[in-house]
Structure formats: structure tokens, C-alpha cells
ROFIMAR-898364 format. One record per residue: y, z, x of N, C-alpha, C in turn. Coordinates in steps of 0.05 Angstrom, whole numbers, plus 5000, padded with zeros to 4 digits. Atoms other than C-alpha are relative to their C-alpha. Example, Ala and Ser with C-alpha at 12.3 -4.5 7.8 and 13.67 -1.06 7.14 Angstrom:
<recs>
497650005018491051565246502450005018 497649994984497951435273502250144985 
</recs>
This chain:
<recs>
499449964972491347983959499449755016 500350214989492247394006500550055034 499149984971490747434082500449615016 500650254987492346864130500550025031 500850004977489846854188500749835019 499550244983493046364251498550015023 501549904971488946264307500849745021 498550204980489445754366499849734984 500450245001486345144330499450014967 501149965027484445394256502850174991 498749815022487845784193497850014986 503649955012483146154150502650174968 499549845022486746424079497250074983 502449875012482846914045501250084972 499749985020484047013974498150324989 500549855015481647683939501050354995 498049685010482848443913498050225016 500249894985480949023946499550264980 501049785017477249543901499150235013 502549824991475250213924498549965028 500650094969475750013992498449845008 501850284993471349403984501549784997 499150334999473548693982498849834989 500650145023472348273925500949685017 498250414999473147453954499549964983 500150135016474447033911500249715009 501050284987475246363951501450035030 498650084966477346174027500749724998 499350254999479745604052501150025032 498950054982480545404125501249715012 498350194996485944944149500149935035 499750094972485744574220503249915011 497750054982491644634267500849815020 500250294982494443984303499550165031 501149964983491543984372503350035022 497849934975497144304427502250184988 497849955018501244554370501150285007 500649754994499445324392498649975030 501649904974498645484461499950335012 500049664995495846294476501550114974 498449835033498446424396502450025008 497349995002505346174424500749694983 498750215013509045614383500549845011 498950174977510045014421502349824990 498750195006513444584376501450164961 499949775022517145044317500749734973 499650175028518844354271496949894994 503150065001511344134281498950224983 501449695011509244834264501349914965 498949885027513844934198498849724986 501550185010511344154180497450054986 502349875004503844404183501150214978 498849785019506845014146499349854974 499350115023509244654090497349824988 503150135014502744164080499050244990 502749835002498044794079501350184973 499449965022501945114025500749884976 500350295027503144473981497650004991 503450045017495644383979498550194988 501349775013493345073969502050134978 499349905019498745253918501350275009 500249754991501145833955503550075004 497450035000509245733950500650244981 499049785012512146403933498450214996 501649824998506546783944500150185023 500549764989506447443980497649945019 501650114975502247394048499650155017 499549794976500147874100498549835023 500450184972499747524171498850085022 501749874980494447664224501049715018 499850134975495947294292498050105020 503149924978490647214341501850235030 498849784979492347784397501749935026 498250184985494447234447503850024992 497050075019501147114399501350315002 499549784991503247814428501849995024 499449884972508148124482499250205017 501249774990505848544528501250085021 497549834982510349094562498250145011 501349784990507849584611502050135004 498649824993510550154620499050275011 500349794988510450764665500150314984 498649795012509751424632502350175015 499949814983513052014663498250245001 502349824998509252594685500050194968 499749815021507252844617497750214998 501549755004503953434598497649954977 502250055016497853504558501950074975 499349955024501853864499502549814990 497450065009507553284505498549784990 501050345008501552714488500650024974 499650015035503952704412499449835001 499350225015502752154370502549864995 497850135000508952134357502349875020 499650134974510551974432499749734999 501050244999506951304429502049894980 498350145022511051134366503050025014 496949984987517851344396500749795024 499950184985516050994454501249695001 500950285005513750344424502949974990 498250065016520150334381502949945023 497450064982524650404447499949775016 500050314981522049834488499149834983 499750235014520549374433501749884981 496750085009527149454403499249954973 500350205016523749324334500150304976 499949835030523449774261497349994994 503549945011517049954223500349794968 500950145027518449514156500749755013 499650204996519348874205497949925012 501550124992513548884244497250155014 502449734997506449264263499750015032 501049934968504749534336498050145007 501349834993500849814372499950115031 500649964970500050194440497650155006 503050054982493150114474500450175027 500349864978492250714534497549775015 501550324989489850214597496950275002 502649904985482150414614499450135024 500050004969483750334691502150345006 497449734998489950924683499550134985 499949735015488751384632502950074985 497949875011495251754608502049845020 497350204978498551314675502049924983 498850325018500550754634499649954971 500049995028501250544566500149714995 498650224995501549794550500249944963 499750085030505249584484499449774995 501050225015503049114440501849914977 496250035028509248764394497949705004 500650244999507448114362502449914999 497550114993511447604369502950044972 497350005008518847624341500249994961 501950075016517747694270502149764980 497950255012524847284248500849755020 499750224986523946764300498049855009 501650204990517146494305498150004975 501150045021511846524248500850054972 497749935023515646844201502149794981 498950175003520546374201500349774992 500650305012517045774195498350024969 502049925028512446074141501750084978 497249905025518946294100501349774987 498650255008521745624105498149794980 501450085015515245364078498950094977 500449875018515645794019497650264987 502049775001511346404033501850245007 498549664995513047114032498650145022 502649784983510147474096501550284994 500149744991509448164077500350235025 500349774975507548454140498349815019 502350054981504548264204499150065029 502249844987498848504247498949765023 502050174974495148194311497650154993 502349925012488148154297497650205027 501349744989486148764355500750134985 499249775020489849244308497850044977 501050105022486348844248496950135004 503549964990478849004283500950365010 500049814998481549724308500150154974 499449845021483049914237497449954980 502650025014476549604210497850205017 501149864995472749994255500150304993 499349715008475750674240499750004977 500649945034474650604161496950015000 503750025001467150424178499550435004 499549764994467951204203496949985023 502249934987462051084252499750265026 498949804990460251684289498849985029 501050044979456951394345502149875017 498150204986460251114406500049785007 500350185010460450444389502449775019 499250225003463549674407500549874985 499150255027467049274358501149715020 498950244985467648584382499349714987 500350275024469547884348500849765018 499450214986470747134375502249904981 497850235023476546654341499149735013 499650304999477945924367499950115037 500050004976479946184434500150275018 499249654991480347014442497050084995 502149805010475047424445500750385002 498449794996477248144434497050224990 502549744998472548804444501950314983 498249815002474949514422497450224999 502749804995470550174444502150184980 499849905015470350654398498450375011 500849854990468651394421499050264982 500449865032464551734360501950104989 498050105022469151524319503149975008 497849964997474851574356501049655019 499350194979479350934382500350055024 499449844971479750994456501549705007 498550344986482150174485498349884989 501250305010480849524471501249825017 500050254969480848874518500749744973 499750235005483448184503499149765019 500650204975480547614540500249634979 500450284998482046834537499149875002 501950194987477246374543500449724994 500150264997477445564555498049814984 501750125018473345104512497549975024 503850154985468044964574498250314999 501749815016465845724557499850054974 502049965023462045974499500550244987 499549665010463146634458497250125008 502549824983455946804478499850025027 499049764978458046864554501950215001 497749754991465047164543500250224988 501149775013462647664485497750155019 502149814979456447844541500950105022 498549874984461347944591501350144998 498249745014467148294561498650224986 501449685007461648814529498750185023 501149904983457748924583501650165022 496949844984464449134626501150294990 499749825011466049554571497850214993 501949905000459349894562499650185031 499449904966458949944649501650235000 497449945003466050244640498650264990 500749785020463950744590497550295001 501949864983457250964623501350125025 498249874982461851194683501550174996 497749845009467851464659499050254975 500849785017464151824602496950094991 503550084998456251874614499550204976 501049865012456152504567499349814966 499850035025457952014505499749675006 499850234995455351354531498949794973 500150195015455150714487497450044979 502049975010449950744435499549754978 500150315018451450074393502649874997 498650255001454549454397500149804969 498950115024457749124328500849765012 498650125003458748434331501449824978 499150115027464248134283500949744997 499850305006462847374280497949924989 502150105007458946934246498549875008 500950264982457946364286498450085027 501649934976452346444347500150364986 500149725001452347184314497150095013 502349875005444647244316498849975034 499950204967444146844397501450225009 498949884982449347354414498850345005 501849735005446048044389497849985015 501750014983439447804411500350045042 499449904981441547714483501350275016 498249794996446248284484498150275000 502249745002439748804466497949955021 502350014980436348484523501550145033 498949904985440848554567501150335011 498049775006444849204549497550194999 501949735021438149594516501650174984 497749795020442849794465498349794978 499650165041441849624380502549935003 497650185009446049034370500049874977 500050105029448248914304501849844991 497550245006452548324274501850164971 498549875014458248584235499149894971 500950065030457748694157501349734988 498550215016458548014127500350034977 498250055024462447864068498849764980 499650285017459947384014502049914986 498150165015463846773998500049885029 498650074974465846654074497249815002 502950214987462346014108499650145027 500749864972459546084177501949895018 498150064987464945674204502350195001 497849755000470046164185499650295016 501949814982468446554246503150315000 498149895002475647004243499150204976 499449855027475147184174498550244997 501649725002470347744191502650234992 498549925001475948004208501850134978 498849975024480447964156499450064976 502049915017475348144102501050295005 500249694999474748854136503150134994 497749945006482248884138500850064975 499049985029483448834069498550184981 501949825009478449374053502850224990 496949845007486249824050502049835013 497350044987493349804056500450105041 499449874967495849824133500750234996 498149745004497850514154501350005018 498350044984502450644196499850045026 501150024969501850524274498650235009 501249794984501251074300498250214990 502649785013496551434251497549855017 502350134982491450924301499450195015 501449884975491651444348499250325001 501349765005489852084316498150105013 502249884986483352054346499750025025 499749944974485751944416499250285008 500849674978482752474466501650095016 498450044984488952614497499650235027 500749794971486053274541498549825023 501550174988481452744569501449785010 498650274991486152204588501550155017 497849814971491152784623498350135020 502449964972485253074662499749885017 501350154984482452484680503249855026 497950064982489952344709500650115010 499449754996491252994733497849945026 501650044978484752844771500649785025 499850274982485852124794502550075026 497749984982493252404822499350205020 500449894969490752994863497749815023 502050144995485052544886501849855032 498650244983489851964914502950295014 498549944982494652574940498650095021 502549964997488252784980500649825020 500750224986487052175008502649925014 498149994989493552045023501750145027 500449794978494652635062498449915023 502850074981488252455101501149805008 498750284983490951725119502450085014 496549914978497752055141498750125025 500549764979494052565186498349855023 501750284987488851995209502649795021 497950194988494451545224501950155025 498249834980498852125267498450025026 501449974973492452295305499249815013 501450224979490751635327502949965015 497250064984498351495351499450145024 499949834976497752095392497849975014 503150124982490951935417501049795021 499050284993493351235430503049975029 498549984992499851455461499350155033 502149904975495251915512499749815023 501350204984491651415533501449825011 497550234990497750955543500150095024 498849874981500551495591497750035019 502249984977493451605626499949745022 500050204978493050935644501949855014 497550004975500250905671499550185022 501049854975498151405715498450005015 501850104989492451145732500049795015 498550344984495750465753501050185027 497949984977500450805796498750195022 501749864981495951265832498349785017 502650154984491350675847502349805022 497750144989497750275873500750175026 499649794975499250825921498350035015 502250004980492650905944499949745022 500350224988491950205961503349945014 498550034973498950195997499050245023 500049804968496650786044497249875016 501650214975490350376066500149725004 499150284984493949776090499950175031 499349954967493149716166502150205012 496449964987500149766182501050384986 499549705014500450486132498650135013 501449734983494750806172501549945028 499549904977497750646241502850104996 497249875003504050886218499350424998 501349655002501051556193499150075024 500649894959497451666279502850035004 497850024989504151486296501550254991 498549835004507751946260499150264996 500649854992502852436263499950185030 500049974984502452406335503450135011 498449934990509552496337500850294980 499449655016510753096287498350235020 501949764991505153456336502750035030 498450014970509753216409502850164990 497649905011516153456366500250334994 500549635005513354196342499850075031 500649794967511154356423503049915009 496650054992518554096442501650184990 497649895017522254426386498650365007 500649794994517555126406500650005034 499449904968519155026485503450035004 496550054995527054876475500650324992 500749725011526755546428499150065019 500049814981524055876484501650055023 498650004976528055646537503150084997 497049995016534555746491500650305007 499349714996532256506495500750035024 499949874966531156546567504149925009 497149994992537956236572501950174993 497549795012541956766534500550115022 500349784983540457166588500049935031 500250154980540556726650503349935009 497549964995547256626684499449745025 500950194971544556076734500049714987 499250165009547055446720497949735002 501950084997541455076759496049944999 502849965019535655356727501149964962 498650035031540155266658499049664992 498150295003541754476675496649804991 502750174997533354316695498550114965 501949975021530754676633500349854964 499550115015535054476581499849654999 500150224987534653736617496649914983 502550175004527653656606499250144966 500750055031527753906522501449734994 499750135009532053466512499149645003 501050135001528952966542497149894991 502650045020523453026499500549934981 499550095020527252876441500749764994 498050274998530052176466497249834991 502150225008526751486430498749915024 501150204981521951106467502549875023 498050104988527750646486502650105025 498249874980532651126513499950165022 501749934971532651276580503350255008 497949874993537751816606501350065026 499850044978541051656667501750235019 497749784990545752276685500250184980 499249675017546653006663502050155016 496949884981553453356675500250214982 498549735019554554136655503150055008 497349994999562354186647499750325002 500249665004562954966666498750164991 502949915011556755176638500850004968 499449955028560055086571499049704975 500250265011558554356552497849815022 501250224994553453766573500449804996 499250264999554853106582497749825011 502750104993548852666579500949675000 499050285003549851866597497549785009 501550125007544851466572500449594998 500650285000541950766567497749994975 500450075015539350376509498849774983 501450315008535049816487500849844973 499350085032536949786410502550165000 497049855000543449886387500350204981 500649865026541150316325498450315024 501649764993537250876374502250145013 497849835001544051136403500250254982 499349865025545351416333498350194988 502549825003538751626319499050205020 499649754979538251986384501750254994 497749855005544952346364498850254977 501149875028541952506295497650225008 501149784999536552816326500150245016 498449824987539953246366501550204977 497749885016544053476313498450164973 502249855020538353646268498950255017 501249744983536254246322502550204996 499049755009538954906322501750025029 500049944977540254836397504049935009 497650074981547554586406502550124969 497749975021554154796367501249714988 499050185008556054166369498649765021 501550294983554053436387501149784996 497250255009559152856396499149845016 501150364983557052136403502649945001 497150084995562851806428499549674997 499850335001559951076417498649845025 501650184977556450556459501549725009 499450254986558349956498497149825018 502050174990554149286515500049885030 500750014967551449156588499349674997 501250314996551548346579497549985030 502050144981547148286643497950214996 503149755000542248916637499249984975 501950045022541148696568500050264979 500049705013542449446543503250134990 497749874997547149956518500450205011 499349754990551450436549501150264968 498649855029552951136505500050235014 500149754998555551766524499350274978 499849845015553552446485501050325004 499349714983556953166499498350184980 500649745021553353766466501250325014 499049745001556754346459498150304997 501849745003553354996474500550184979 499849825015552555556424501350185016 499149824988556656066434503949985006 497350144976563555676455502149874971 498949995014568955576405501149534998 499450194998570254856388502449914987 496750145014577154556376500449744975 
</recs>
């Protein structure tokens, strides 16, 4: 059995057989990758690559040999996808497989997958895991350089499937470093639940980004599932293994233990943990990974999260309506409040209060006028005397005339009509005289006939006839 391992800056072939679910090495051998050649386990340069290729199987003898291919987890696509609302009895296994096979467009004897449920969503989301292309990028070059790839795996799968043969029944962390990945995977007595990939830059260390990425996942785990919280941390490297445990039990207060090593492997060969455990069996097939999924517990917990956020939702809608209308209130209060104070402040200007005496004073001289004319209107029904008619009606109406107008002659035509001939300072109080004549109850009729100007007296002339009640008008 021959694994080979690619990672960002190394290759690690592992040479041996696989007894009884143990792993017999028999030699290793790691090969250094030119510097830029691989960037994030993508190919940068595919004749560079198949070059390299071809050396590393010249020297190791390995032309025509059968090969199963681990790629560091980077060297992956990664699709997300939305479920639809599914049901607890529709989480199959065989969902995730159907899935995976529709958006990665790919077959089961070309290339291994996996789909990882996110941590943050539950049953939400799903995100697939396809390595790269398997007849257009490693494959390809490794075929040309006379190797057979069997099959190939990204080495999260490689560490999810080593952990599940361990059968541990505690709820556990599996977590390994390479060249440039450091990859975690919680384990939920015994069952896979997610696993994290993280990147790291040469100016960090696998002993911060292994203490960070566990401790997230541990946090994580104490929250979301306090009944079955973390109880040990596995790490599967060699290199800083004993620096990283140590800190990690100070930190964490968890037993941290460095994964089972393998004799034969050096300590540089920090991957090959990996690949060791792998080769303990044959791969099985994807989606037998997720047997142990909790799937009641992932649709709950979404079932929960969604009434939660419709909840809240609601509440921000209802929040948001009542402040409008609040807001909209108060708009309208303090338009009303403007305009009230605007009004006020025009009625105490000077000029607004002597207008108000004024026109008080005259609404009071106008009611005792308009109650003595009314009386004298009666007495006249009944009066037949033209000279007690001429003086009484004479002096209402001369209660009604403007300031200005002065009334110089009163003429009763047959007792049926008056003829009043007036004088005038403004040429506008004529009219207004008329008008208010004509506003009383007292005459059938009231005909201005127009005014004419008195160049030397400075005034106007204007006759007005009012027609008595009673008298038919033509």
C-alpha cells in the first residue's frame, strides 16, 4: 500500500500493508516541493508540477505503481448550498450523497467527498467538499509521470475517518498541522459532527493556530451542547506535539493527548500522522461518514434558530411601525403647535388689539341700531304718517352710514320709496354703505345708482333709493 501525501511545501510517501487494521511501515520518504509551485493546494504552474512529478518517481522507483492521493484540504472546492426546508425524517444519508453528486457534477469511482454540516447553521446549510478536478490537476500530472492514482481524498476526510475507527466514545478533538493547514474535527462520543479548516502564514506557528482553532471549537461545543461537553483533545502531529498538548491542558483543563504515533515515521514528517491512520482500511464510501450524524439535533436546533429570528423579526417590524406612528404624532403636534403660536402672536400686535376695540365697539353700536330699526319697522306697519315714518327711519339709517358718509337729503317718493343723497370722502364707502344696507332685513330693495366726483369739495356725490317692504318691484 502506497500513500502520498501533497501538501503546500512537502510530499511524504508512505510505503506499507495494512494488517488487521494496523499499519505495518516499512519506509517513508519525504520529498520537498519547489517554493511557489502550490499556492492554498492549488497548482500554479501544471508543467513545473508534472516536472517535480516525474523526478520524485524516477528516484523513488514508483513508475507504475498504484497510489492513493491525499491533498491537503486547502486543494478543495467549496460550494455552499442552501438546503430547503427539510424535515427531520427527510435528513437521510442518502440526501447528503445525492446532494453532493448534483452540485459537484462528479461520480463515486472518480473522486471522494465529503459534506461537512456548518457549526454556525445546523441543518441551514451544508457546505461541500470536492477536491480538486480529479482529470485536470493532480491526477493528471501524476499519470503523466507514471503513477496510477487509485483514489483521492483531502486529508479532513483522511483525519475524519481516522478518528471514527479509533471508535472513541468520548467527545473528543482530532486535530493535525501540515506545511500550511491546520485542520480540527469534533467528534461527539463517537459520532462526527464538523470540522474547521484554517490557513495559516509562515509568521504563525502550529502552537498558536492549533490553540486557537481548538479552543473555538471546545467554546463552541460547551455552548451548543453543555450536556456532552469536550472531554479530550487528540493531537495528530509530531512536530511541537508535546509544547502543544502541554499548553493546550493549561489552558483548556482538558487531557491532551498527542495522536498514536507510528514507528518508522521521523518527526519531520509531521502529515504522515495522518496517513498512517488512514491506511489502517480501505476508504468507504462517503456518505457512510455520516451515519453518526445527530440529525434530530441539527433540525431542532434549526427549527429553533428559525422561530427565534421569526420572533425577533416580528418585534423589529412592530418596533419599527410604533415608532413611525409615534414620530408621525409628534410631527403633527408640533405643526399645530407652530401655528397656534403664530396666531397668537399675530392677535397681540398693537395694530390686532386696536382693531379687535374697534370692531368690538362697533358690533355693540350695530346690535342697538339693528334692535331700534326692528322696532321702528314694527311701529311702522301700523303707522300711516309719513312724517313720523320719514324722522324714524332717517335716523336708523343713519346709524348705519361709515364714518365718512355724511347724508345730505332724505326724499320719501309716496311713502313707497326713499331716496337718500349722500356725500363721501372715499370712493370705496359708497359701496360699502350700499352693502350694508342690503345686508338688513329692512328694505325690499336697495339701488345704488353710482357716484360722481366733486373736484372742489374734494368728495363724492351718490345717490341710494331703498325700496320699502311691502311694494312690488319692477
Amino acid at each position: 500500500m502506497i500513500l502520498l501525501h501533497i501538501m503546500q511545501r512537502h510530499a511524504v510517501v508512505v510505503w506499507g500493508k495494512a494488517k488487521k487494521h494496523k499499519l505495518e511501515v516499512q519506509r517513508t520518504h519525504s520529498c520537498a516541493i519547489p517554493e511557489g509551485l502550490l499556492i492554498n493546494g492549488f497548482i500554479q504552474d501544471e508543467e513545473a508540477f508534472a516536472q517535480w512529478a516525474k523526478t520524485m518517481v524516477s528516484e523513488l522507483g514508483l513508475k507504475g505503481k498504484g497510489v492513493t492521493v491525499i491533498a491537503d484540504s486547502t486543494a478543495v472546492i467549496y460550494r455552499q448550498i442552501e438546503t430547503p426546508k427539510l424535515k427531520a425524517k427527510a435528513l437521510e444519508k442518502n440526501l447528503y450523497f445525492n446532494l453532493a453528486r448534483q452540485i459537484g457534477n462528479i461520480t463515486e469511482n472518480t473522486v471522494d467527498y465529503a459534506i461537512l454540516p456548518q457549526a454556525e447553521n445546523g441543518s441551514e446549510s451544508l457546505t461541500v467538499v470536492v477536491p480538486q478536478s480529479y482529470g485536470d490537476t493532480y491526477s493528471k500530472a501524476l499519470k503523466a509521470a507514471g503513477l496510477k492514482p487509485q483514489r483521492m481524498i483531502t486529508s479532513t476526510l483522511a483525519l475524519i475517518q481516522a478518528g471514527m475507527r479509533l471508535q472513541e466514545e468520548k467527545t473528543a478533538i482530532y486535530s493535525w498541522c501540515s506545511d500550511e493547514v491546520c485542520t480540527s474535527v469534533l467528534f461527539n462520543n463517537g459520532r462526527f459532527m464538523f470540522s474547521n479548516v484554517f490557513r495559516f502564514d509562515r509568521n504563525q506557528t502550529p502552537l498558536t493556530v492549533m490553540n486557537e482553532r481548538i479552543s473555538q471549537l471546545v467554546q463552541f461545543q460547551r455552548i451548543k451542547n453543555p450536556d456532552s461537553p469536550v472531554e479530550l483533545v487528540r493531537i495528530g502531529t509530531t512536530e511541537n506535539a508535546e509544547s502543544i498538548a502541554r499548553e493546550l491542558t493549561q489552558v483548556l483543563r482538558l487531557p491532551t493527548e498527542i495522536f498514536p504515533a507510528v514507528s518508522g515515521l521521523s518527526a519531520s514528517e509531521v502529515s504522515s500522522q495522518v496517513c498512517a491512520v488512514y491506511g489502517l482500511a480501505l476508504l468507504a464510501r462517503p456518505y457512510d461518514l455520516f451515519k453518526g450524524i445527530n440529525h434530530q439535533r441539527y433540525t431542532e436546533a434549526y427549527q429553533q434558530r428559525r422561530s427565534l429570528r421569526l420572533i425577533l423579526g416580528l418585534f423589529v417590524i412592530n418596533a419599527l411601525i410604533l415608532g413611525g406612528l409615534c414620530y408621525r404624532q409628534f410631527a403633527l403636534n408640533q405643526i399645530e403647535d407652530n401655528a397656534i403660536k403664530q396666531v397668537e402672536a399675530q392677535l397681540q400686535l398693537p395694530e390686532r388689539l386696536q382693531q379687535y376695540d374697534d370692531a368690538l365697539m362697533l358690533s355693540t353700536q350695530n346690535s342697538l341700531t339693528r334692535q331700534q330699526i326692528e322696532d321702528a319697522l314694527q311701529v311702522l306697519q301700523y303707522s300711516e304718517q309719513t312724517e313720523q315714518f320719514s324722522k324714524t327711519l332717517f335716523e336708523q339709517i343713519q346709524a348705519l352710514r361709515p364714518k365718512d358718509v355724511a347724508i345730505s337729503g332724505l326724499q320719501v317718493q309716496d311713502g313707497l320709496s326713499v331716496q337718500l343723497t349722500c356725500t363721501a370722502g372715499s370712493r370705496l364707502s359708497p359701496s360699502q354703505y350700499t352693502q350694508d344696507l342690503r345686508s338688513t332685513n329692512w328694505f325690499a330693495d336697495v339701488n345704488y345708482t353710482g357716484f360722481t366726483y366733486n373736484e372742489s369739495k374734494k368728495n363724492y356725490n351718490f345717490l341710494i333709493t331703498l325700496t320699502l317692504k311691502g311694494v312690488d318691484v319692477e
